[in-house]
C-alpha positions, 0 to 999 in steps of 0.5 A: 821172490824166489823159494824152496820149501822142505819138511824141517828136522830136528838139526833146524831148531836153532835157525826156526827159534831165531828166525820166529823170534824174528817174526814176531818182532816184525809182526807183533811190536804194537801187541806186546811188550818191550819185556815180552820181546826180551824174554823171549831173546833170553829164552833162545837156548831153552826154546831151541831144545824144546823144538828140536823135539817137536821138528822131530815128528812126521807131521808138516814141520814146512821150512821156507828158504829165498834164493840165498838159502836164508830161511824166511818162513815156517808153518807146521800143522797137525790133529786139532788140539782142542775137545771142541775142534771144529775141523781135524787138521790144525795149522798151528802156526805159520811166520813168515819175515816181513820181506816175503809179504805179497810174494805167496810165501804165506799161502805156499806155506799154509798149502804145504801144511794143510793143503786146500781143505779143512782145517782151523787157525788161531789168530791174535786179536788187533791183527788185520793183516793175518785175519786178511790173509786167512781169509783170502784162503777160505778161512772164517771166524766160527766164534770161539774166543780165547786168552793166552797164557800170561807168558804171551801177556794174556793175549786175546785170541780167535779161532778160523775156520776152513770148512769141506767145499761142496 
């Protein structure tokens, strides 16, 4: 499969929010609620301004469009979050539509955002297929756990980490 990745802007705000919203329907039907998903569309107008925002800093915003210019992907990453943080560079996020699995979008996607070195993720508990995925890109669990907030049904979570190679 053919793609183009570029920094978003704060005019990509709209198609990102849909196009999550999309994502984590694919990805999260056996994690969350029927409710959760349709707060979530209910939601649509307010998150899209909240983006527009965010899309609008220098940090990697990284869109991913196929051959017919749809975009089927997204990570951003920036400084860690957290007092603790394991590593100074945090993938906060990456989506990518079910029809891009297996093609290396997922890891074109994390390579634009945080390049081959050190940094850290969250993943969701019970899903084996990202903690494959992040795996195969060097990063391991370091033991942090964590819950998130009751909007995301108190989800559990874990933290991986990539390290400096020697």
């Amino acid at each position: 499969m053919d793609f183009r990745l570029r920094q978003a802007t704060p005019e990509d705000a709209e198609a990102v929010v849909l196009m999550q919203t999309l994502a984590h329907e694919e990805c999260y039907p056996h994690l969350l609620s029927a409710d959760f998903f349709e707060r979530r569309r209910a939601t649509i107008p307010e998150r899209v301004a909240r983006r527009r925002a965010f899309l609008a800093r220098d940090e990697p915003r990284i869109l991913a469009f196929d051959a017919e210019n749809q975009l089927v992907g997204y990570a951003d990453a920036g400084p860690g979050r957290e007092d603790d943080a394991p590593e100074a560079l945090e993938l906060y996020s990456i989506y990518t539509l079910r029809r891009t699995y297996g093609t290396g979008l997922g890891a074109a996607l994390v390579s634009a955002a945080v390049g081959s070195g050190p940094a850290y993720v969250w993943v969701l508990e019970n899903n084996p297929r990202a903690l494959a995925f992040y795996r195969k890109l060097g990063f391991q669990p370091d033991g942090k756990r964590n819950t998130l907030p009751p909007e995301w049904e108190a989800l559990p979570e874990f933290r991986l980490v990539r390290r400096a190679q020697p």
